[in-house]
VONU-912351 format. One line per field, with one value per residue (C-alpha): x, y, z; residue in three letters. Coordinates in nm, 3 decimals. Example, Ala and Ser with C-alpha at 12.3 -4.5 7.8 and 13.67 -1.06 7.14 Angstrom:
BEGIN
east	[1.230	1.367]
north	[-0.450	-0.106]
up	[0.780	0.714]
code	[ALA	SER]
***
This chain:
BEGIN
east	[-2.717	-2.882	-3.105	-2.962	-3.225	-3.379	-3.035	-2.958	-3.329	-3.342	-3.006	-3.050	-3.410	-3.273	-3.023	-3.291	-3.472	-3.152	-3.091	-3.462	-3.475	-3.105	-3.261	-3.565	-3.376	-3.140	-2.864	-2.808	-2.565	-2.522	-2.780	-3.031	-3.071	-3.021	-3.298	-3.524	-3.511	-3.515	-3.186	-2.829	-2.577	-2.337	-2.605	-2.636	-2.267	-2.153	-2.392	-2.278	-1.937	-1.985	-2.190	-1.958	-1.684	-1.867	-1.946	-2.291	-2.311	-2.078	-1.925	-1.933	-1.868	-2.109	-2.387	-2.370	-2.559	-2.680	-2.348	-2.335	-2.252	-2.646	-2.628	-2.482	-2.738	-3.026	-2.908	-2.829	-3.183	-3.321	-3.185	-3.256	-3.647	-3.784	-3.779	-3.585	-3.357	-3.678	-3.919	-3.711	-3.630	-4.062	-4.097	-3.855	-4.034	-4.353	-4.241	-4.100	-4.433	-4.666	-4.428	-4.515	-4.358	-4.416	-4.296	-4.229	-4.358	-4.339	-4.495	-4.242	-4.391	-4.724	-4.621	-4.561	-4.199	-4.059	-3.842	-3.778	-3.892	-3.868	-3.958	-4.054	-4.049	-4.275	-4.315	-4.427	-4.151	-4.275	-4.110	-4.136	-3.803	-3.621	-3.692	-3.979	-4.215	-4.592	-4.944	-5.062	-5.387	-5.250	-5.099	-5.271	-5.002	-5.061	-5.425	-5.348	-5.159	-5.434	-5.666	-5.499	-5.331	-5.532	-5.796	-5.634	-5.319	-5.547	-5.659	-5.336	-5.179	-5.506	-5.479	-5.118	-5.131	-5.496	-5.601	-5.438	-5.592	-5.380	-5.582	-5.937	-6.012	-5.789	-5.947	-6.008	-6.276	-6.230	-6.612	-6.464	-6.196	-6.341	-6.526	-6.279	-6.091	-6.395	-6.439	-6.015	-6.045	-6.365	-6.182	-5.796	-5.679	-5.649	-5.723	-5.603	-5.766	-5.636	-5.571	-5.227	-5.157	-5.368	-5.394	-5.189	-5.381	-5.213	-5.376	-5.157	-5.163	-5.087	-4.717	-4.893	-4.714	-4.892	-5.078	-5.294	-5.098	-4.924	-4.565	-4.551	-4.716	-4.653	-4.815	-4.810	-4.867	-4.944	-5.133	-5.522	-5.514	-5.327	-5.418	-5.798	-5.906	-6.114	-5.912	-5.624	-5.603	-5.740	-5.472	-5.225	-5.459	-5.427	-5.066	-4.986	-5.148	-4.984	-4.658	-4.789	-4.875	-4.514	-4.359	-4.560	-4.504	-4.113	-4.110	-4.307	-4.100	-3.769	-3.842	-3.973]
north	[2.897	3.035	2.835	2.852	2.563	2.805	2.909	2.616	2.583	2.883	2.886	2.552	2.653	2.953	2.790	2.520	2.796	2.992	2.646	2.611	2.953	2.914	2.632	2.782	3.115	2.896	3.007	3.376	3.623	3.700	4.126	3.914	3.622	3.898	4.118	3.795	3.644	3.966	3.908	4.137	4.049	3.882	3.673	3.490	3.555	3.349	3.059	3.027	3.005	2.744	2.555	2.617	2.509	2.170	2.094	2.178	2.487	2.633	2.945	3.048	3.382	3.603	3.387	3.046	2.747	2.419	2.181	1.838	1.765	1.655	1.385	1.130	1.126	1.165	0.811	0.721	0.759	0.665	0.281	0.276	0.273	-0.104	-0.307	-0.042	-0.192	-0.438	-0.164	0.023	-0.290	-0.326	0.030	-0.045	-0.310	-0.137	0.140	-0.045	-0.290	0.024	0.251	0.554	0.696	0.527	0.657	0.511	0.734	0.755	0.959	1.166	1.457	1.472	1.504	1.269	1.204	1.071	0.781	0.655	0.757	0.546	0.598	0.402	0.472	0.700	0.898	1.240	1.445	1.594	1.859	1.592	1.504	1.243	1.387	1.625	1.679	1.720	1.731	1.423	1.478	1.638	1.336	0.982	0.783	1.003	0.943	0.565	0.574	0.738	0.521	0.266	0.475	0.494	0.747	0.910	0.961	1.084	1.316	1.456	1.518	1.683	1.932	1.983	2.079	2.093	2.004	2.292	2.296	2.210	2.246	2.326	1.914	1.897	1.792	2.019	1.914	1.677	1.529	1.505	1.283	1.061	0.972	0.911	0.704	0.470	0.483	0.365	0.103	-0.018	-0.091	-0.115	0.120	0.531	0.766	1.185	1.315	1.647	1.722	1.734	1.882	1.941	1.679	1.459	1.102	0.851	0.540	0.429	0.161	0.146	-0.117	-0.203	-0.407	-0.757	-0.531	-0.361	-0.045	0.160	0.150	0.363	0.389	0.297	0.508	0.545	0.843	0.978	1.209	1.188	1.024	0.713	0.681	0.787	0.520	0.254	-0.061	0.094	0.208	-0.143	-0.309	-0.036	-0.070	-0.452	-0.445	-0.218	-0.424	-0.761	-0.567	-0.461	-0.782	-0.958	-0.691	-0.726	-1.082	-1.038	-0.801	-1.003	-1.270	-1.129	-0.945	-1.286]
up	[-1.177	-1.480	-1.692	-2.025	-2.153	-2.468	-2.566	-2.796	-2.889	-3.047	-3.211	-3.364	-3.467	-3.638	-3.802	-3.950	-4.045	-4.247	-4.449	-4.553	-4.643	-4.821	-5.025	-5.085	-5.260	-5.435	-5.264	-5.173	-4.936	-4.655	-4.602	-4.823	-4.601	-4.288	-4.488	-4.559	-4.143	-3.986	-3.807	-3.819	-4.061	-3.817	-3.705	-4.057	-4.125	-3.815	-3.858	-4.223	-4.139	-3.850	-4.108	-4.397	-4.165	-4.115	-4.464	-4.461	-4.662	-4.965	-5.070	-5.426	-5.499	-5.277	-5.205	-4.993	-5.115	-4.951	-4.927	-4.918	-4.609	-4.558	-4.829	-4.575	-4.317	-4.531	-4.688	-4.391	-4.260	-4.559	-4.564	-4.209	-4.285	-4.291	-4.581	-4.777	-5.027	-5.070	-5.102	-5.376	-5.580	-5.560	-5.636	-5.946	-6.090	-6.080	-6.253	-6.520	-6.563	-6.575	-6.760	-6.502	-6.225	-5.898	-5.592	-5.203	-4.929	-4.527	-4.283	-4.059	-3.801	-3.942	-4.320	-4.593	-4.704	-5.030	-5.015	-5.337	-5.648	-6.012	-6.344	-6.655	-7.001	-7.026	-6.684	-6.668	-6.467	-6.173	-5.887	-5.645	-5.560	-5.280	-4.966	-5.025	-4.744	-4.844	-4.672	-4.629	-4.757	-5.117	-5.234	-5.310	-5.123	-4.828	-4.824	-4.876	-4.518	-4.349	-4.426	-4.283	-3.964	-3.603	-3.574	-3.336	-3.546	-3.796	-3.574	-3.409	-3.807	-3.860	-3.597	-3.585	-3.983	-4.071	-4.463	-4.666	-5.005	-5.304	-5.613	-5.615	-5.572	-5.223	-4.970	-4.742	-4.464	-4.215	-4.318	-4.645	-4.552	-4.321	-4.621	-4.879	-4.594	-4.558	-4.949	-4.946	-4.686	-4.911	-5.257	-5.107	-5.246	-5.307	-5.613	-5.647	-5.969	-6.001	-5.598	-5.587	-5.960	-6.217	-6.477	-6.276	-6.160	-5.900	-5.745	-5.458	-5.154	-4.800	-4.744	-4.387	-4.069	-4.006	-3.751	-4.053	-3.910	-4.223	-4.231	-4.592	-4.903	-5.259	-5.569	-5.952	-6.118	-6.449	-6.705	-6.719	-7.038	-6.941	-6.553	-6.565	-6.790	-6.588	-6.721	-6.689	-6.349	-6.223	-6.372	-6.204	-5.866	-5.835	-5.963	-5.676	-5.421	-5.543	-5.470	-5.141	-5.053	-5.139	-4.925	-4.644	-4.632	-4.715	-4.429	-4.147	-4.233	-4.213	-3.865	-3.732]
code	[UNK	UNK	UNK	UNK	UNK	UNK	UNK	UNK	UNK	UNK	UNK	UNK	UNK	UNK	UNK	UNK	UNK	UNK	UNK	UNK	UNK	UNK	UNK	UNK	UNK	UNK	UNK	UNK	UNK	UNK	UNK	UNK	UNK	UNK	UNK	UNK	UNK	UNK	UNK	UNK	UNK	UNK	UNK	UNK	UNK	UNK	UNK	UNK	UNK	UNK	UNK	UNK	UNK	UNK	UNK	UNK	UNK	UNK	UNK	UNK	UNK	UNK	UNK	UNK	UNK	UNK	UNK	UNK	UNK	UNK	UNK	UNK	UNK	UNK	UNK	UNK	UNK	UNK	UNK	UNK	UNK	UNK	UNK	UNK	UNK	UNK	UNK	UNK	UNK	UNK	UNK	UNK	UNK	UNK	UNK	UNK	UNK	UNK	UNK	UNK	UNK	UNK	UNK	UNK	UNK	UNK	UNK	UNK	UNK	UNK	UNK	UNK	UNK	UNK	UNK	UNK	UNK	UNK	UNK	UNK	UNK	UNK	UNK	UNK	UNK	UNK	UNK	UNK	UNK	UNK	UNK	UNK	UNK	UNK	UNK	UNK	UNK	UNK	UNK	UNK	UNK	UNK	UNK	UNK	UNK	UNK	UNK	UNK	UNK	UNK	UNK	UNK	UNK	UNK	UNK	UNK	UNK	UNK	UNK	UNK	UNK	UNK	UNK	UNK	UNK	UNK	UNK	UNK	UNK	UNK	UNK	UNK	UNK	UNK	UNK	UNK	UNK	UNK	UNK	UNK	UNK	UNK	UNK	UNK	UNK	UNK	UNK	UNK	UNK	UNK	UNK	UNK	UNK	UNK	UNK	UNK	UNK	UNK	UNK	UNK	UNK	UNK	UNK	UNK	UNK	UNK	UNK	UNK	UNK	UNK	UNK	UNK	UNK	UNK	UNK	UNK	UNK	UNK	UNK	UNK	UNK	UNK	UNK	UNK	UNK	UNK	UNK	UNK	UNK	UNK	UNK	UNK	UNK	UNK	UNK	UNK	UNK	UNK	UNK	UNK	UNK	UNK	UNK	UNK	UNK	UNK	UNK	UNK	UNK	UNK	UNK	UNK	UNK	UNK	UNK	UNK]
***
């Protein structure tokens, strides 16, 4: 009997690939997405009609877009995380206390993942968006869970998707980052001046299990003006780990 084991692989992994690169154009038809993935016509025609057909993609005119049909199980695995609902209403009232934007993150494959995202009154607008899948070592929440994740974790992220530069204050080295993981573990908490966007500052901390193992991290974020000023950003650093600390209780507690 014929092994036909890589057959669904590779269509499934071609189809993941189409929708990233539908999303990615916007939208677009059926020669330039053929054109774009090196594949025939048919190829992209068929697997936009089987996802069409299943709600996952739309027709409008000549191009196909994203559809909605992903909107369910991305909530769905969204409240399925721990502490959720908890987490968001947390997320929520920091945002409103500091007046920034403060945003919930996981770690998922090796890259950070948005969870929730809030803003206060006066919170800079960003192109992070629900869902959004970044390096872990661009953004200050994802440095925040490393420091607090086993070495060899660390490690395995590290050489499955190295330390991409960002902006010319990424880090980029692993020597680097051992060091500003020991310098994160010293005060509690994690600073990005400029690595991530320029003229963007966060300060964010690790929401760990009662194991001191990382189950997500929590940031704020905002201009250089407001976030870089040394009062300031303690009162936004120990603000973020009072949170942290209610949540990790709430959560210990309620699995118990």
């Amino acid at each position: 009997m014929a092994d036909h084991t890589d057959t669904p692989v590779k269509s499934i992994g071609r189809m993941a690939t189409l929708l990233q690169t539908l999303q990615q154009f916007d939208g677009a038809g059926v020669t330039e997405l053929a054109n774009e993935l090196d594949v025939t016509k048919s190829t992209v025609y068929n697997h936009l009609t089987s996802l069409e057909q299943h709600g996952y993609v739309v027709h409008e005119g000549d191009d196909y877009y994203v559809g909605l049909g992903f909107l369910d199980h991305g909530e769905y695995a969204r409240q399925r995380q721990i502490g959720y609902q908890l987490i968001r209403q947390k997320t929520r009232e920091v945002a409103e206390e500091t007046g920034e934007l403060c945003q919930y993150m996981v770690e998922e494959h090796g890259l950070g993942v948005f969870l929730i995202r809030e803003s206060g009154r006066q919170a800079v607008e960003t192109r992070t968006r629900i869902g959004n899948r970044v390096h872990l070592n661009h953004v200050t929440a994802g440095k925040a869970f490393l420091a607090y994740a086993p070495d060899e974790r660390v490690a395995e992220i590290v050489d499955k998707h190295g330390l991409p530069g960002k902006t010319e204050n990424t880090i980029t080295s692993t020597e680097a980052l051992e060091t500003e993981l020991q310098a994160i573990r010293d005060r509690g908490y994690a600073v990005d001046k400029d690595e991530h966007l320029k003229g963007l500052y966060a300060i964010g901390v690790p929401i760990q299990y009662e194991s001191g193992q990382p189950l997500g991290a929590m940031s704020v974020a905002g201009p250089a003006n407001r976030i870089n000023d040394e009062q300031r950003a303690e009162e936004i650093a120990q603000l973020l780990l009072e949170k942290a600390n209610e949540l990790q209780l709430t959560i210990k507690h309620s699995q118990s």
